[in-house]
MIDRENGU-883581 format. One record per residue (C-alpha): residue number from 1; residue in one letter; x, y, z. Coordinates in nm, 3 decimals. Each point is the difference from the previous one (the first is absolute). Example, Ala and Ser with C-alpha at 12.3 -4.5 7.8 and 13.67 -1.06 7.14 Angstrom:
<atom i="1" aa="A" u="1.230" v="-0.450" w="0.780"/>
<atom i="2" aa="S" u="0.137" v="0.344" w="-0.066"/>
***
This chain:
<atom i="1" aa="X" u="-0.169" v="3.676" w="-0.073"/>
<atom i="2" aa="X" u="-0.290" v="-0.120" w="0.202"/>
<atom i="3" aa="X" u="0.025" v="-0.407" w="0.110"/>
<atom i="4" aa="X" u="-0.252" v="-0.097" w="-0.265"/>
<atom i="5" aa="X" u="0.201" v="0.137" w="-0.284"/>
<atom i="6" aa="X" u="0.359" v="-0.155" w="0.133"/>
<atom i="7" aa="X" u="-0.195" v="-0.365" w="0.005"/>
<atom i="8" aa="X" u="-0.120" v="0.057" w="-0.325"/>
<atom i="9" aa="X" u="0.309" v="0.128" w="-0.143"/>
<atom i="10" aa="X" u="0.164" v="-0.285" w="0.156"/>
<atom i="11" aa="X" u="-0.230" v="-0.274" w="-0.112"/>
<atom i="12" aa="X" u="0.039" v="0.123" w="-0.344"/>
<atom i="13" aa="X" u="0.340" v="-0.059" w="0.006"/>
<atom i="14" aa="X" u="0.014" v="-0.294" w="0.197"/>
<atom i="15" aa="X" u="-0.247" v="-0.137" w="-0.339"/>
<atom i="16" aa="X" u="0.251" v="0.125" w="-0.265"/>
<atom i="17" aa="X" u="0.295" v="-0.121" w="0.146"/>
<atom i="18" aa="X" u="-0.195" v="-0.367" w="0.065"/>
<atom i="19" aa="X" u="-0.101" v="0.031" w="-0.386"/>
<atom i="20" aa="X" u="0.375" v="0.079" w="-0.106"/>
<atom i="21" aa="X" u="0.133" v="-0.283" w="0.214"/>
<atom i="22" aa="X" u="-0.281" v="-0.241" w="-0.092"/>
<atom i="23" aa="X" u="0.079" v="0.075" w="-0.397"/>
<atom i="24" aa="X" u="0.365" v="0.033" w="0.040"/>
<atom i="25" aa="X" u="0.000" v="-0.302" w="0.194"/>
<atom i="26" aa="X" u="-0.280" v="-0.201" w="-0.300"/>
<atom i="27" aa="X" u="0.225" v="0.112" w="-0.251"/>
<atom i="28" aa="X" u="0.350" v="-0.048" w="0.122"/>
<atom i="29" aa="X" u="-0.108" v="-0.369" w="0.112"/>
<atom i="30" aa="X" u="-0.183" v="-0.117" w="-0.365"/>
<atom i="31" aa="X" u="0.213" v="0.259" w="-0.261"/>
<atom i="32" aa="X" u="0.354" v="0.016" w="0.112"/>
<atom i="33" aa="X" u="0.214" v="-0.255" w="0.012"/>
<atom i="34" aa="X" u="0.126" v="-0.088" w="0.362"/>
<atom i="35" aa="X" u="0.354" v="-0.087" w="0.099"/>
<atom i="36" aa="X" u="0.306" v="0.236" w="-0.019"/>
<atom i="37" aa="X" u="0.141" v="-0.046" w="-0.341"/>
<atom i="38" aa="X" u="-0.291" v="-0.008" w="-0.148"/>
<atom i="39" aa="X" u="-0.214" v="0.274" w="-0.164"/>
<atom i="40" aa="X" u="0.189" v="0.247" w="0.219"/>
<atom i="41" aa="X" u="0.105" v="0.297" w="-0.217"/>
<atom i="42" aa="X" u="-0.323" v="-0.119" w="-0.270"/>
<atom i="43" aa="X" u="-0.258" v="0.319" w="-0.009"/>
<atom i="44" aa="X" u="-0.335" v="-0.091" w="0.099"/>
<atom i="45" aa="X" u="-0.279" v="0.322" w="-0.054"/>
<atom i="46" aa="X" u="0.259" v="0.191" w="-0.003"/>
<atom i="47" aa="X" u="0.188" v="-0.113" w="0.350"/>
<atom i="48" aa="X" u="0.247" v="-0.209" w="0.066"/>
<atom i="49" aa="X" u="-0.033" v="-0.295" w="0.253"/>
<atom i="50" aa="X" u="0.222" v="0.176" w="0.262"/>
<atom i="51" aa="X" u="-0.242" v="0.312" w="-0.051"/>
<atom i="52" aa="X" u="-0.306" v="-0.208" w="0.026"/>
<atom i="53" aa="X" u="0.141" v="-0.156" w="0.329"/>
<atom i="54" aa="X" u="0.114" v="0.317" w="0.157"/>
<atom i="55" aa="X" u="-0.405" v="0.115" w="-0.092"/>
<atom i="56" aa="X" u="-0.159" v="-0.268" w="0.132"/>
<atom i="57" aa="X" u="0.236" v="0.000" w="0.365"/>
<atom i="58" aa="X" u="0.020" v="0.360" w="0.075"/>
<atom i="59" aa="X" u="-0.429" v="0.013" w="-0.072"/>
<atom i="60" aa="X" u="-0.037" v="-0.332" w="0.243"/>
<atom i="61" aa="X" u="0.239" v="0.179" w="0.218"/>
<atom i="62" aa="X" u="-0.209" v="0.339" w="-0.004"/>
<atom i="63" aa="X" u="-0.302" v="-0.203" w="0.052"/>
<atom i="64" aa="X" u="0.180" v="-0.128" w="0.361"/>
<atom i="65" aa="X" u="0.067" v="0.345" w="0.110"/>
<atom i="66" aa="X" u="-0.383" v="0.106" w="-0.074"/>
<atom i="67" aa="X" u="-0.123" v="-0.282" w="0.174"/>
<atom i="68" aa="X" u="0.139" v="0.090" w="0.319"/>
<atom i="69" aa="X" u="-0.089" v="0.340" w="-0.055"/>
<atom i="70" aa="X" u="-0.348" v="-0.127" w="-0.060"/>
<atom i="71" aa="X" u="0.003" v="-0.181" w="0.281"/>
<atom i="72" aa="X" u="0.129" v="0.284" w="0.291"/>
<atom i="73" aa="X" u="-0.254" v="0.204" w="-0.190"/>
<atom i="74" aa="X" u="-0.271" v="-0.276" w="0.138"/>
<atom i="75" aa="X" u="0.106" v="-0.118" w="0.306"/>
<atom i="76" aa="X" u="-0.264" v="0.141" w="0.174"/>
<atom i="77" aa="X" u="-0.257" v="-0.208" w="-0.197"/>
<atom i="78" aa="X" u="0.201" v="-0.301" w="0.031"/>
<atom i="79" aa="X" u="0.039" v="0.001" w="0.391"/>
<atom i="80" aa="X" u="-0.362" v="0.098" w="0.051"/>
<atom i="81" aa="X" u="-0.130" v="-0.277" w="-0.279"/>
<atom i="82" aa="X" u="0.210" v="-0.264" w="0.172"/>
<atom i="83" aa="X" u="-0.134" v="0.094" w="0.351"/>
<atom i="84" aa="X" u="-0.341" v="0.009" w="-0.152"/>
<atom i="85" aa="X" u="0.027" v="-0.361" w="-0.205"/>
<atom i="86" aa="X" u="0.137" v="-0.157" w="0.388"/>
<atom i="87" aa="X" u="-0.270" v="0.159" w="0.227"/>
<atom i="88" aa="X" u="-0.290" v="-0.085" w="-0.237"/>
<atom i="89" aa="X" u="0.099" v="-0.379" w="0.088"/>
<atom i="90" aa="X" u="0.017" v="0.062" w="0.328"/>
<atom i="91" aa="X" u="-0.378" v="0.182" w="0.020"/>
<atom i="92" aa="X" u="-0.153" v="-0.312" w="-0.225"/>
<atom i="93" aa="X" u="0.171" v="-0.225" w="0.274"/>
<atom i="94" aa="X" u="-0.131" v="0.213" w="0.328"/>
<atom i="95" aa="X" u="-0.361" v="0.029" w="-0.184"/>
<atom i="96" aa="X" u="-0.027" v="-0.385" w="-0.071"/>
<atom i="97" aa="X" u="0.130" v="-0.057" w="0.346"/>
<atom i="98" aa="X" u="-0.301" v="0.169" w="0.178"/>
<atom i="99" aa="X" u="-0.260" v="-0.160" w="-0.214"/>
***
């Protein structure tokens, strides 16, 4: 699989697993009950609270791990950006400087 794809392929997921969290995490805090005693074994869509939770962490923890991967995959962008963003101050300085 050729760089292009594996971005793609993990931006995609990296958006599905924000949308799961982001809903999980919408629902869980306006539809079920908070606190331990309360609406714990109560079915909600068809899941329980505890499977809810264990959705919502393991996609927020997924969407960690893909992060990072995201990022080693564009370090080389990031180092050469940064460098880029710091010596374009330092060329505005040296040209105002001679004027």
């Amino acid at each position: 699989m050729n760089r292009a794809k594996t971005n793609y392929l993990i931006d995609l997921v990296l958006t599905t697993l924000f949308l799961i969290v982001a809903s999980t995490g919408l629902f869980m805090y306006f539809f079920i009950p908070s606190g331990i005693p309360r609406g714990k074994y109560i079915v909600y869509m068809g899941l329980t609270k505890a499977t809810w939770l264990w959705l919502h962490s393991k996609a927020g923890i997924l969407i960690v791990i893909l992060i990072v991967i995201h990022l080693i995959l564009h370090r080389q962008w990031i180092v050469r950006t940064t460098k880029d963003f710091f010596r374009k101050e330092e060329k505005d300085v040296i040209i105002k400087e001679k004027q």
